[in-house]
C-alpha positions as CSV (number, residue, x, y, z in Angstrom):
1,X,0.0,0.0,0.0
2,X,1.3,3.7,-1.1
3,X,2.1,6.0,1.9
4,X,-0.8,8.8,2.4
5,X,0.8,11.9,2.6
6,X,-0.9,15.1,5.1
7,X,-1.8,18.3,4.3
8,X,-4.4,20.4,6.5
9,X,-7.1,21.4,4.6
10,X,-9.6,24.6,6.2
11,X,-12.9,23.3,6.3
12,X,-14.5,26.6,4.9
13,X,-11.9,26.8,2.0
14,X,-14.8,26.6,-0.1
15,X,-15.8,30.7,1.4
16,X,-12.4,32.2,0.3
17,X,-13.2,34.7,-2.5
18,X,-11.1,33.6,-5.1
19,X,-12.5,30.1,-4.9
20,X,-16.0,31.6,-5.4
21,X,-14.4,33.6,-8.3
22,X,-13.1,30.4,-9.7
23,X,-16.5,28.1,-9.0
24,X,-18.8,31.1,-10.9
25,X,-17.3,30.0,-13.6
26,X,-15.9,26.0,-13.5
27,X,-18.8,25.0,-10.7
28,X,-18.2,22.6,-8.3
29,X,-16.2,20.3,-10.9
30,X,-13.6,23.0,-10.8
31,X,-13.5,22.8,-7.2
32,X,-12.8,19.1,-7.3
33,X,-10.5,19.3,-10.0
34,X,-8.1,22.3,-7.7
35,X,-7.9,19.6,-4.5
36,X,-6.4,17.3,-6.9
37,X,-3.9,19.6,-8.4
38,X,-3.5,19.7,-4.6
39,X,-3.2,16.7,-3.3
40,X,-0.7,15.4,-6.5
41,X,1.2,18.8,-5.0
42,X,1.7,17.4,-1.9
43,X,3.0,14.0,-2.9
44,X,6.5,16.1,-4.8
45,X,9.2,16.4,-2.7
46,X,9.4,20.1,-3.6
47,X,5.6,20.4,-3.6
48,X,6.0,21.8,-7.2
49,X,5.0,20.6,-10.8
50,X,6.7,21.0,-13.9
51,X,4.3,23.6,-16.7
52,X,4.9,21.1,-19.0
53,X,2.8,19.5,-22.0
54,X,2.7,16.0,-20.4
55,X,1.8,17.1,-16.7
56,X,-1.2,19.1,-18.2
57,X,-2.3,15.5,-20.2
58,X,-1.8,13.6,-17.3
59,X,-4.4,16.1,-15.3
60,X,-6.7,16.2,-18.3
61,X,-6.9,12.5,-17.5
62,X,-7.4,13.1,-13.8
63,X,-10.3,15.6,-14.5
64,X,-11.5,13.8,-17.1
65,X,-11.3,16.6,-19.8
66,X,-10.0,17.4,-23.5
67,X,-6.0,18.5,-23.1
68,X,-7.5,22.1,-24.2
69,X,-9.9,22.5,-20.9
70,X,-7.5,21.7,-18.4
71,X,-4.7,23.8,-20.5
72,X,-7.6,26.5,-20.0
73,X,-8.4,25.9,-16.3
74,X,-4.4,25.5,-15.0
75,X,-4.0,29.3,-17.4
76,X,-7.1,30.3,-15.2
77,X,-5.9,29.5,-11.6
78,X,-2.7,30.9,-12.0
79,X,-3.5,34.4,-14.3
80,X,-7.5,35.1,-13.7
81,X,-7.4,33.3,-9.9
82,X,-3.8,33.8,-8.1
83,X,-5.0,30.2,-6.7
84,X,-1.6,28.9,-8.1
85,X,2.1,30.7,-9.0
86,X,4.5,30.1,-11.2
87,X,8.3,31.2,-11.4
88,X,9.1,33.9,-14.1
89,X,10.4,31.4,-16.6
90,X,7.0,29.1,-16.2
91,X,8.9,26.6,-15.5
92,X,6.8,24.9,-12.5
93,X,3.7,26.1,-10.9
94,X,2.4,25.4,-6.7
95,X,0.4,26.4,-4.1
96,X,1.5,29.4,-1.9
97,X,-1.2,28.3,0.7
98,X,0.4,24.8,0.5
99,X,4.0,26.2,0.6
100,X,3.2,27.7,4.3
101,X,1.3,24.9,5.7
102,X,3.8,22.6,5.0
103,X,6.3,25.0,6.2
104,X,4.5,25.5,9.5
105,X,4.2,21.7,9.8
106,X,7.7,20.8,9.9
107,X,8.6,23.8,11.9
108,X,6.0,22.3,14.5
109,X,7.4,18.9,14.2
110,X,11.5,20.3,14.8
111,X,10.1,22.4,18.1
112,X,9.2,19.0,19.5
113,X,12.0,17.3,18.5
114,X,14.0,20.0,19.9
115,X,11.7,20.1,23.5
116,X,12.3,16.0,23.7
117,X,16.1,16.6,23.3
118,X,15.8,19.3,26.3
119,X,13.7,17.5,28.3
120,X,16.1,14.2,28.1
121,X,19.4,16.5,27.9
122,X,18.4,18.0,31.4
123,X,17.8,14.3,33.3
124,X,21.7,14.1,33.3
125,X,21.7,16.6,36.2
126,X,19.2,15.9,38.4
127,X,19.3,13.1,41.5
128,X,18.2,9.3,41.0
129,X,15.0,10.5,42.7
130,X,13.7,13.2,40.4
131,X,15.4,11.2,37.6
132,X,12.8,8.7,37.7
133,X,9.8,10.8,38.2
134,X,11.1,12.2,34.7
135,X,11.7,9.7,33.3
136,X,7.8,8.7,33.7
137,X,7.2,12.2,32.5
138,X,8.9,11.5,29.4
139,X,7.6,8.2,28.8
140,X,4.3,9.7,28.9
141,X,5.2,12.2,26.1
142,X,6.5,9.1,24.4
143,X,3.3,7.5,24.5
144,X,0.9,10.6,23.9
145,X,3.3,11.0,20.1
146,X,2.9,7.0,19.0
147,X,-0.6,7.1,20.1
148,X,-3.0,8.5,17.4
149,X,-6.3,7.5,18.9
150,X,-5.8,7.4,22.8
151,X,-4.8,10.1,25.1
152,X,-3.0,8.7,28.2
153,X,-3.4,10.2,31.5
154,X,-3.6,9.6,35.5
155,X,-1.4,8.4,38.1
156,X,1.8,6.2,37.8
157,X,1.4,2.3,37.7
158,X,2.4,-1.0,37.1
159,X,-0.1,-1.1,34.4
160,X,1.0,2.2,32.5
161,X,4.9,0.7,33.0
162,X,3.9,-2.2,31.0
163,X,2.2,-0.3,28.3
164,X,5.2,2.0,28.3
165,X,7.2,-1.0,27.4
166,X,4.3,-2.9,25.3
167,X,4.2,1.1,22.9
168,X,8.0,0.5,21.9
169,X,6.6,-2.2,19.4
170,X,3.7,-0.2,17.9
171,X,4.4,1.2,14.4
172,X,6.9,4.3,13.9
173,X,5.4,6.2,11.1
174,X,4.8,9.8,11.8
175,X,0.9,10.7,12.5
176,X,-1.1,12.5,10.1
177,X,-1.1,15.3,12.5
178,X,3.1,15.5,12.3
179,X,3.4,13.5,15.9
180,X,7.2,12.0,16.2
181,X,7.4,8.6,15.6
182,X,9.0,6.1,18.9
183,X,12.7,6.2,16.7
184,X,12.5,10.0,16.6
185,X,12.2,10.1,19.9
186,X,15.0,7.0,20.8
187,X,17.1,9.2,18.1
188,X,16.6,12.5,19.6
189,X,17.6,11.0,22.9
190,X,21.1,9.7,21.6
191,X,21.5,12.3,19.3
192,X,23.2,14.2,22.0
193,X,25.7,15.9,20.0
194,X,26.9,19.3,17.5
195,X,23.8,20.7,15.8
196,X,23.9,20.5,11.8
197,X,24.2,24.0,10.9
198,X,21.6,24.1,8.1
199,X,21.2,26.9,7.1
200,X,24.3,27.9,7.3
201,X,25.0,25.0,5.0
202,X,22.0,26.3,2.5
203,X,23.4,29.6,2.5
204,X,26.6,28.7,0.9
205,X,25.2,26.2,-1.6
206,X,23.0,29.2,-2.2
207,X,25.8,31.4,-2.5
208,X,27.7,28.9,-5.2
209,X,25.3,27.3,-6.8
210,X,22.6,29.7,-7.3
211,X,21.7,28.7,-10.8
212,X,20.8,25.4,-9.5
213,X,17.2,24.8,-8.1
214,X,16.9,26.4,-4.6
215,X,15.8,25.0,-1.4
216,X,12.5,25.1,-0.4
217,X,11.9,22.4,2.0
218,X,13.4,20.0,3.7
219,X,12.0,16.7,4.0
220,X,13.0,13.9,6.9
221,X,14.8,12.2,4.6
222,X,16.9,15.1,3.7
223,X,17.6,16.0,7.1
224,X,19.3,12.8,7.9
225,X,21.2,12.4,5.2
226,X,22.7,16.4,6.0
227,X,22.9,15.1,10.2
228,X,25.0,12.1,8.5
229,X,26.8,13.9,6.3
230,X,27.6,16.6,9.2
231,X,29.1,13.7,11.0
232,X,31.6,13.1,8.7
233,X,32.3,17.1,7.8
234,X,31.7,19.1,10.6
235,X,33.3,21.8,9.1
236,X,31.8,24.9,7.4
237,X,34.8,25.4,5.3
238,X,34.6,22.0,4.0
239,X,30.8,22.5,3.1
240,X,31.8,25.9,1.4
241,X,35.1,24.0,-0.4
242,X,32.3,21.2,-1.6
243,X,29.0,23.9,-2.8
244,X,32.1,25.7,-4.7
245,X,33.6,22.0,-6.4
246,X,29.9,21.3,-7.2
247,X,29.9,24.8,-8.9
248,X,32.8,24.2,-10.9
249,X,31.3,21.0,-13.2
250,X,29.8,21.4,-15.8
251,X,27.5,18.5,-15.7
252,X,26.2,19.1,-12.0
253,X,25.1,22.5,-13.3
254,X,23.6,22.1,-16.6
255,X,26.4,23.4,-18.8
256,X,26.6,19.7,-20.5
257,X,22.7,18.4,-20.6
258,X,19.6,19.7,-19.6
259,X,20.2,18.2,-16.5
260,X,20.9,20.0,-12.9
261,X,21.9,19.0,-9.6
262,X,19.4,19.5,-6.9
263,X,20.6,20.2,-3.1
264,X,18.6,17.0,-2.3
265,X,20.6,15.0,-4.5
266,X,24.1,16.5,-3.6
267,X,23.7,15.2,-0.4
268,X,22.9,11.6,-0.6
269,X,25.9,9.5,0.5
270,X,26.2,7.5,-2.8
271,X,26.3,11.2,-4.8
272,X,28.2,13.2,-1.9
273,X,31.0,10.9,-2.3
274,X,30.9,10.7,-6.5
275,X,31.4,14.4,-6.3
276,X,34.3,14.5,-3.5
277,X,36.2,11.4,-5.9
278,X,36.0,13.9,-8.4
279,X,33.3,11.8,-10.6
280,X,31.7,14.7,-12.2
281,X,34.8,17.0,-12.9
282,X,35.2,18.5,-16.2
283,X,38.8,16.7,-16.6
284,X,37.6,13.3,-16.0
285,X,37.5,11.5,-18.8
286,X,35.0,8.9,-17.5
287,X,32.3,11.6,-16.5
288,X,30.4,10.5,-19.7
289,X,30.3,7.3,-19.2
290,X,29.5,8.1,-15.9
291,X,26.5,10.3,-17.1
292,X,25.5,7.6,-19.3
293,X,25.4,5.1,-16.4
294,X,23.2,7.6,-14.0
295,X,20.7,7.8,-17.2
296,X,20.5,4.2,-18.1
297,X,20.1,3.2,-14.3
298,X,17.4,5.8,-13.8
299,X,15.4,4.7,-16.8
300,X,16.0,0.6,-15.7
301,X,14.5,2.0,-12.1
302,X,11.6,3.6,-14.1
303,X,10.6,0.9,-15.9
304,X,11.0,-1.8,-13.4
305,X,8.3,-0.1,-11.5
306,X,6.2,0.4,-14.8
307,X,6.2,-3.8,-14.8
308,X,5.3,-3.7,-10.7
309,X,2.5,-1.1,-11.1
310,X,1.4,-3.1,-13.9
311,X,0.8,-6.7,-11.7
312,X,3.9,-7.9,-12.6
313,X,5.2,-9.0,-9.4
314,X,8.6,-10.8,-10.7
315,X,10.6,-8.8,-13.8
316,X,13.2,-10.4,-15.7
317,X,16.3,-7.9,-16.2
318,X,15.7,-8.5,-20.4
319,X,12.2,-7.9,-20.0
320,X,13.6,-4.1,-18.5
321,X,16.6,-4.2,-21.1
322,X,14.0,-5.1,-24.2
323,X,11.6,-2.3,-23.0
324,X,14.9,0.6,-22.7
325,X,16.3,-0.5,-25.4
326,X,13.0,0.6,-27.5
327,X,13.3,3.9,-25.6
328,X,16.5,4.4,-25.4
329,X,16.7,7.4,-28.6
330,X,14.1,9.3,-26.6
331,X,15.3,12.2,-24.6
332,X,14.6,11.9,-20.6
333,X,11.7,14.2,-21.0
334,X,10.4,12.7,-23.9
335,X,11.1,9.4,-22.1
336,X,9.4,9.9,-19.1
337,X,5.9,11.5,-21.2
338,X,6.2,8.3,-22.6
339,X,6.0,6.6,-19.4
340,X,3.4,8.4,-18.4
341,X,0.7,7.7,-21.4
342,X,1.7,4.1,-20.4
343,X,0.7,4.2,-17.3
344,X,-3.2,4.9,-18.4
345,X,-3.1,2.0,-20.4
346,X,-5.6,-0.7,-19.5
347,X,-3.0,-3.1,-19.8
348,X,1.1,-3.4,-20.2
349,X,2.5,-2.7,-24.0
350,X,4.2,-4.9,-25.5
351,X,8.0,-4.0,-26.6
352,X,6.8,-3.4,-30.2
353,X,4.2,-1.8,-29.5
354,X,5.9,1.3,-27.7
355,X,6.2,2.6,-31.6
356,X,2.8,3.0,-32.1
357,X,2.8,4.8,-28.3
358,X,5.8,7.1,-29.2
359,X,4.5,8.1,-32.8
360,X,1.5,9.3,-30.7
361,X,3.2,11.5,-28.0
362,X,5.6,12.8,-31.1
363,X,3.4,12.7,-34.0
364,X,6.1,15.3,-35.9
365,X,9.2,13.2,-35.1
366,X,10.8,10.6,-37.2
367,X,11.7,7.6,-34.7
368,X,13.5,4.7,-36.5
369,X,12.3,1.5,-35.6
370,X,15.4,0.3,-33.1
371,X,16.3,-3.6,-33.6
372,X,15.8,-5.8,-30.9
């Protein structure tokens, strides 16, 4: 089952003036058809969409419309409506009022993270005594945050000791209402150490790489890959040495393909230490094989979960080689549209028939039929 991801949504929405605007003229359908642009917001790790021809098909499918009307109605929210933005180069589009609230969530979710991490930091000082009466204190928090149908409360006993105890094997996803999961908490406890200075860290890949994309939010993942990347840097000068290296390469920046470094993917560990080995450097003579190696592993990834979606619980690697290899002249944007009118198919494509499928998303290109 997919993960549902939480947003807070104001149950008189419906009263704001520009959604009135927008319903005089789209109805209620048009107010369906903004919560999904919405909710398929919310599921992007930047909370953004590309304002690009296949995202506007793949919505005309998801309202159930010509290409033309929702081309018309995304136009409308964003110039007629301000219910959406876009950058000045119309590159992506979002939600402002999404933006905040998912700003305001993880800034809720850091202040507990931060009170836990007080709260344990200051038992170190006070006698065995008090010690334990906090540490029941704190085991309460623990299980008011796994909890998200019971609120526990009253008087110390042997019965709450044991649920204490019984709550470390409940499940550690975080709450639809942005609660800490039990490993937060064990984490926040051990995690007794330097602070990751991040946004002192953003600021100088900010300050180097400023033509890349910029950082908007930070997800969980994100964060520990910076608090484990910290550990083995703690030093500013390093970070500002690396942002600069990162800077310097032509293919981390776009200079070579189409394609840019994000500050997400600088810091994953596989990435982080490609960069530092000197993998993407303009004098390395393997950086193009390297590029080539990123490209063709991304597109075996995509199309390995094309076959999963699909039903097809166990995929051959020819099966994924056979279905590249038909790809394989396409561009990655014209790859992934591609993808993505295969994905509203009733059923899988065959290999041979991905022609027909490519002829239709590029009806003014010349794609030679590629041997198999």
């Amino acid at each position: 089952m997919k993960e549902a991801y939480y947003f807070s949504h104001d149950s008189n929405s419906r009263n704001d003036p520009k959604i009135k605007a927008m319903m005089s003229k789209y109805g209620v359908e048009g107010y369906g058809r903004f919560w999904i642009i919405i909710e398929i917001l919310r599921e992007q790790e930047d909370y953004k969409l590309p304002l690009v021809d296949y995202i506007i098909e793949a919505l005309s499918v998801e309202f159930n419309t010509t290409v033309e009307e929702a081309r018309e109605y995304i136009k409308d929210l964003i110039e007629k409506y301000h219910l959406l933005k876009t950058d000045n180069d119309n590159k992506y589009f979002w939600s402002e009022s999404l933006l905040r609230r998912m700003r305001k969530k993880e800034e809720i979710r850091q202040k507990r993270v931060e009170a836990v991490r007080k709260r344990w930091s200051s038992n170190t000082n006070e006698d065995s005594e008090q010690g334990e009466e906090i540490q029941t204190d704190t085991n309460e928090i623990q299980m008011q945050y796994i909890s998200n149908t019971k609120s526990y409360k009253g008087k110390e006993s042997k019965g709450k000791e044991k649920k204490v105890k019984e709550s470390k094997k409940e499940d550690n996803n975080i709450s639809p209402n942005g609660d800490m999961s039990t490993n937060e908490l064990l984490t926040a406890k051990k995690s007794q150490q330097i602070p990751v200075p991040t946004e002192k860290i953003i600021e100088l890949y900010r300050k180097h790489c400023a033509t890349l994309p910029d950082v908007k939010i930070l997800s969980e993942t994100d964060r520990k890959h910076l608090r484990a990347r910290w550990r083995e840097y703690p030093d500013l000068e390093f970070w500002n040495k690396y942002f600069q290296k990162v800077s310097e390469s032509d293919f981390l920046t776009g200079r070579k393909t189409d394609w840019k470094a994000n500050f997400h993917w600088l810091i994953k560990p596989s990435n982080f230490s490609k960069v530092l080995n000197g993998v993407y450097d303009n004098n390395n003579d393997n950086s193009h094989q390297q590029e080539e190696d990123e490209e063709t592993k991304y597109r075996k990834e995509v199309v390995k979960n094309l076959f999963f979606d699909f039903g097809f619980a166990n995929v051959r690697e020819i099966q994924v080689n056979k279905y590249c290899e038909y790809l394989k002249d396409l561009s990655r944007e014209e790859f992934d549209k591609v993808i993505k009118r295969i994905r509203y198919k009733e059923r899988l494509p065959r290999p041979i028939e991905l022609e027909q499928i490519i002829e239709e998303a590029f009806p003014f290109k010349n794609y030679q039929r590629v041997g198999v």
